[in-house]
N, C-alpha and C positions, 0 to 999 in steps of 0.2 A: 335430552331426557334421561332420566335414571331411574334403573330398578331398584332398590333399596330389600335387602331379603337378609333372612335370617333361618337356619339351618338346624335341626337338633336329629342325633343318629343315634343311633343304638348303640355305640361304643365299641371297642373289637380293635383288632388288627389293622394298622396302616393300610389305606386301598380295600379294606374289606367289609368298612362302616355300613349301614345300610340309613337312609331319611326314614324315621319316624313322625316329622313334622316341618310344612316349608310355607312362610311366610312372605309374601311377593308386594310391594307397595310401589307403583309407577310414580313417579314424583316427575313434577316440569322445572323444579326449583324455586316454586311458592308454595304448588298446593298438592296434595296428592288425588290424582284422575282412576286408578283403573289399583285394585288389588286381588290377590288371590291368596287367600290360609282353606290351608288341608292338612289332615291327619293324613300320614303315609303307611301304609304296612309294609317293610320291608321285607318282609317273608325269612327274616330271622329273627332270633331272640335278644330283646335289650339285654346291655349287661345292668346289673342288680343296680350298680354306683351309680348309672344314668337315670335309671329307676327314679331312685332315692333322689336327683337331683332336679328331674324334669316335672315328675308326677304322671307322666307319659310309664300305663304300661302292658304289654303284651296281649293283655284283653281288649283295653280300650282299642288297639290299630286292627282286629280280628276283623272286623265289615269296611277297615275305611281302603278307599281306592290303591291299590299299588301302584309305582311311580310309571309302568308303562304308559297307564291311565291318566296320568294327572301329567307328562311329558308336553303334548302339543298345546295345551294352557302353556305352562312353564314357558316353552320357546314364542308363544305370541305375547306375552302379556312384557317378557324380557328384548322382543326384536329391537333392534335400533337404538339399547337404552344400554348407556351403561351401568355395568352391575357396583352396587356399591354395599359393602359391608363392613363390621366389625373384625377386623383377620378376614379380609377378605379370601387367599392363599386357603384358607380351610374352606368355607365354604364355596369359592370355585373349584376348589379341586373334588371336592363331595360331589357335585352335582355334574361335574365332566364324569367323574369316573360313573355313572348310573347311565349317564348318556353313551358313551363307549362300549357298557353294556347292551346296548341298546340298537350300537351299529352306527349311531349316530357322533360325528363331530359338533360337539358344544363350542362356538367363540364366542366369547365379549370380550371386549374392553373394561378394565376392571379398575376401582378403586377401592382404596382399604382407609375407614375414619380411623382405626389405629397411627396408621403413619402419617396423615393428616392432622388427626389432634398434638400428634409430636411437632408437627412445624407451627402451627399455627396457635397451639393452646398449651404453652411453657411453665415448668417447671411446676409439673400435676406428679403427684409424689405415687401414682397408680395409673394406669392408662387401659385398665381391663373397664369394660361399659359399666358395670355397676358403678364401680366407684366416680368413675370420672363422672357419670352422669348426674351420682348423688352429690359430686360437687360443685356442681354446673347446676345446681337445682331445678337438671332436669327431670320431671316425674315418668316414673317408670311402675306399671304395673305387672303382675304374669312374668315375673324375672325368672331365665331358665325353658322359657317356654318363646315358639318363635315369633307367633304377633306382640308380643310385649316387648322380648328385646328388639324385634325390630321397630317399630314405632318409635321407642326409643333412639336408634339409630336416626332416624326420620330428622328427627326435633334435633339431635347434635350433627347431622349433616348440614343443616338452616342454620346453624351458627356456625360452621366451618364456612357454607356461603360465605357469610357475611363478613369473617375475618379478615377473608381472602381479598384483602381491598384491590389490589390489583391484579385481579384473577388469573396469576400467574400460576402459584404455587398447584393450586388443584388440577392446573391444566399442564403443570408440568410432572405431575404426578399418577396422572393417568397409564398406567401398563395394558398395551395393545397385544391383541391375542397376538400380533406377526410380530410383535416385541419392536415397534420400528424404532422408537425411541430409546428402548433398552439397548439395542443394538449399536444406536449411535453414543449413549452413553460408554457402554464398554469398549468401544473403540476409541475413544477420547481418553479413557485410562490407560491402555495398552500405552498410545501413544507417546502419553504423556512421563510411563513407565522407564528407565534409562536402562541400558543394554550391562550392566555389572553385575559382581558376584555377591551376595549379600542376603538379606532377608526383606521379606516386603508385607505390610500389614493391611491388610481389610477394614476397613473405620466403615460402620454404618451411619444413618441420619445424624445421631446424637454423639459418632464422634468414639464410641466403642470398638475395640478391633475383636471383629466378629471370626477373623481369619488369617492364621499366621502360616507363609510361608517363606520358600528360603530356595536357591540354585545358583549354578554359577552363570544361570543369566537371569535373572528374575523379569526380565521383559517376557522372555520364552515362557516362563515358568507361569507368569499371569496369563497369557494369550490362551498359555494350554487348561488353564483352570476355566477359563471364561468360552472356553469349545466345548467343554462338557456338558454333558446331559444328564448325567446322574441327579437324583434327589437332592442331593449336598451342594452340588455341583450349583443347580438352579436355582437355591434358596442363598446363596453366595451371591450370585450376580441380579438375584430379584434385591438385593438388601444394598452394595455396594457401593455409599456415596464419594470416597475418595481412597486414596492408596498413600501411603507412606514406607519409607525406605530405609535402611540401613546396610551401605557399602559396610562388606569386611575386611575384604581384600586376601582371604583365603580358606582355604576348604575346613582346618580346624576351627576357624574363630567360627566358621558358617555354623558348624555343628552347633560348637559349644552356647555357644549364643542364643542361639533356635532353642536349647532343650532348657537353658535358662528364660527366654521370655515366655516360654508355652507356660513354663510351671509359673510364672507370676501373672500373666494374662489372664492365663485357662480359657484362649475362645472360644464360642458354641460351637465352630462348627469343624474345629481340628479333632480329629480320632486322641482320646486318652489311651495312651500306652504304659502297659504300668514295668516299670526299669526293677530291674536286682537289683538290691544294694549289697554289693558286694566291695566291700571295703579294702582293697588288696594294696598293699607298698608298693610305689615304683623300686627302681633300684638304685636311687640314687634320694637322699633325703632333700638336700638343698639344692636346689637351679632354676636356670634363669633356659622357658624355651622361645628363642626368638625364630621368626616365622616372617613371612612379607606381606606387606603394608600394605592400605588401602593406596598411596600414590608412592612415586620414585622414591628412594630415601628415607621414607618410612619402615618402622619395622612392627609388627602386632607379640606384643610381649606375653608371657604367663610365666608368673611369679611361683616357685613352689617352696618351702619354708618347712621344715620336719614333719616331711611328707604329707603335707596340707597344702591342698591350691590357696593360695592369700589373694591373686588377685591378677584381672588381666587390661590391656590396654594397648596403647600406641605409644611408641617414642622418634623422635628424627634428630635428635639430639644425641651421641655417642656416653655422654657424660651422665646423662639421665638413665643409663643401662650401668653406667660404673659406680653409681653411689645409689647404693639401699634406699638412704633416706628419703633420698627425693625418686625413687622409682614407686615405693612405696605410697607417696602421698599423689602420684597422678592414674595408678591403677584404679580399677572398677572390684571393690571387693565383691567377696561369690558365696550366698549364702549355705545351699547345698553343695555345700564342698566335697561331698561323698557322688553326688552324682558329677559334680565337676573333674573330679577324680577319674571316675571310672570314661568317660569321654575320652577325656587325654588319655590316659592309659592306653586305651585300645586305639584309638589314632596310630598312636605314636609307633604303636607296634606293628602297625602294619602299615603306615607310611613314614615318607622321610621329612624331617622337618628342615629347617636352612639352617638352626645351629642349638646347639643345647650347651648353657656357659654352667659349668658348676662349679658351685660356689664353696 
C-alpha cells in the first residue's frame, strides 16, 4: 500500500518551514481507497514568493486546523503505506520535522517518483512534475497547490508501476526509515573501494559526480563520509549509486589534481572555496619536479616552462624525462595555471619532493 502526498509550506529557513497545505491519497496500486486534503495554519507567516506561487495566503490558513490537529489523521491514513512523492527528501523531511515537534517519531519507508522517473522514463530533458507530466500527457490541474500536484503524482506513479516490468527497480528503490538496504548498499561500496592514495568520485543514478574526494587512503576516507550524519553528509549517501577512483601515488599529485577536477566538476555537494590568485615566481623559471609514482619505477612528473606549469603526468621510462619533446606530448596539460602555480608553490615549500631536474 502506498500513501501518495504532496506538501506546500510557507517557505523560510531550512528546518523552519511551517505545512500550509497536505494532500494524502492511499493508493493499493490500481485505485485509490482512503484520501485526506487540508488547509494547514502553521502559525507563521508565508513568504510573499510562495504567496505568489501557491495562491495559499495567510488569511485563507486563519480558521483552518493546525498540524497538532490534523497529525493522528496524517499517521492513520499513512500507517503501513509507503510514502511516495515528487522529492520525496522534502516532503519527508517537512513532515518529520512538525512530528519532532510534536514529541513524536515519524517513520516510513519512503519513495521518490523523481528518481524513479530517472530509471524508468529516459532521457526527459526536465524531471520537475510539471513538465515531465506535461510530457507524459499527463493532465494536471491546481498546479502549485497539493491535491493537484498530488494527483498528478498518482497518475505518474501508475505508469512507473507499469514500466517496472520486473518489479525490481521500485522494489530496489524503496529507502527504509532503518536505512536497511542503504546500509548494505554503502557497505558494498566501501568494500569494494581499494586501500590507496588518490581521489575518489561520488557518481549518482545518471552517472554525475555529485561528490569529489581525495586521502591517502580513500577506502578510510569513504567509510568516514558514509559514518556521517550531517545534512551533506546523508544527502551523499541517500544519492550514491557507484564510486570511481583515481590512484595518484602522492601527496602533491593528490592536491593538485583534487583542486583541478573540483574546478571542472564543480559537485553539488563539495564546499566552493574561493583560492587567491596570487601569481608569484618560483625561483627557478625552467624544471622538471619528479615526485613518486602510482607503482614501482614509476615517476609522477610536472613540467614547468618560463615559470608557467605546461603540464603534468607519469613516466617509467628514463628517456621520456630526457627529451622535452616526447615528455611534452605524454603530460596532461593544466588550464588554470595560476592556480596550478600557486599549489606547487606552496607544496614545494614546505615539503620535500624526490627531485627537482633544472633545465
Amino acid at each position: 500500500m502506498y500513501a501518495i502526498l504532496d506538501i506546500e509550506t510557507t517557505g523560510g529557513k531550512f528546518n523552519e518551514e511551517g505545512i500550509t497545505e497536505i494532500a494524502i491519497y492511499k493508493f493499493d496500486g490500481h485505485d485509490i481507497v482512503d484520501q485526506f486534503i487540508s488547509l494547514v495554519n502553521p502559525e507563521k507567516p508565508i513568504q510573499e514568493f510562495v504567496v505568489q506561487l501557491t495562491g495559499i495566503n495567510n488569511k485563507m490558513l486563519k480558521n483552518a486546523p493546525k498540524f497538532f490537529e490534523a497529525a493522528k489523521r496524517i499517521i492513520e491514513i499513512t500507517s503501513d503505506c509507503i510514502l511516495v512523492a515528487h522529492n520525496t527528501t522534502f516532503d519527508y523531511r517537512i513532515l518529520s520535522t512538525e512530528f519532532n515537534r510534536l514529541g513524536y517519531d515519524f517513520n516510513r519507508n519512503t519513495l521518490c517518483t523523481v528518481e524513479l522517473s530517472q530509471k524508468l522514463i529516459l532521457n526527459q530533458p526536465s524531471y520537475s512534475l510539471g513538465k515531465l507530466t506535461k510530457s507524459l500527457g499527463i493532465p494536471m490541474t491546481d498546479r502549485h497547490r497539493a491535491s493537484g500536484d498530488a494527483l498528478a503524482t498518482v497518475q505518474l506513479f501508475k505508469l512507473l508501476l507499469e514500466k517496472d516490468v520486473n518489479k525490481a527497480i521500485i522494489q530496489n528503490s524503496i529507502k527504509y526509515f532503518d536505512r536497511r538496504l542503504q546500509k548494505q548498499k554503502l557497505k558494498t561500496l566501501i568494500e569494494e573501494t581499494p586501500n590507496i592514495q588518490g581521489l575518489f568520485y561520488i557518481h549518482d543514478i545518471n552517472g554525475k559526480v555529485i561528490y569529489l574526494g581525495r586521502g591517502k587512503n580513500i577506502k578510510a576516507e569513504v567509510n568516514k563520509l558514509f559514518l556521517k550524519v550531517t545534512t551533506r553528509a546523508v544527502k551523499i549517501q541517500e544519492r550514491v549509486e557507484t564510486i570511481s577512483f583515481d590512484k595518484t601515488g602522492n601527496d602533491l599529485f593528490t592536491n593538485l589534481k583534487y583542486e583541478i577536477e573540483l574546478e571542472v566538476l564543480s559537485p553539488k555537494f563539495n564546499f566552493k572555496k574561493k583560492h587567491k590568485k596570487i601569481n608569484k615566481d618560483f625561483n627557478n623559471e625552467d624544471f622538471i619536479i619528479v615526485e613518486k609514482g602510482r607503482e614501482v619505477e614509476e615517476h609522477a612528473i610536472i613540467l614547468v616552462e618560463r615559470n608557467e606549469v605546461l603540464g603534468y603526468g607519469y613516466t617509467n621510462l628514463k628517456f621520456q624525462e630526457n627529451r622535452l619533446d616526447i615528455l611534452k606530448s605524454i603530460l596532461t596539460p593544466i588550464a588554470n595555471k595560476i592556480k596550478a602555480k600557486n599549489i606547487i608553490k606552496n607544496y614545494i615549500n614546505k615539503n620535500k619532493v624526490q627531485k627537482i631536474i633544472r633545465l
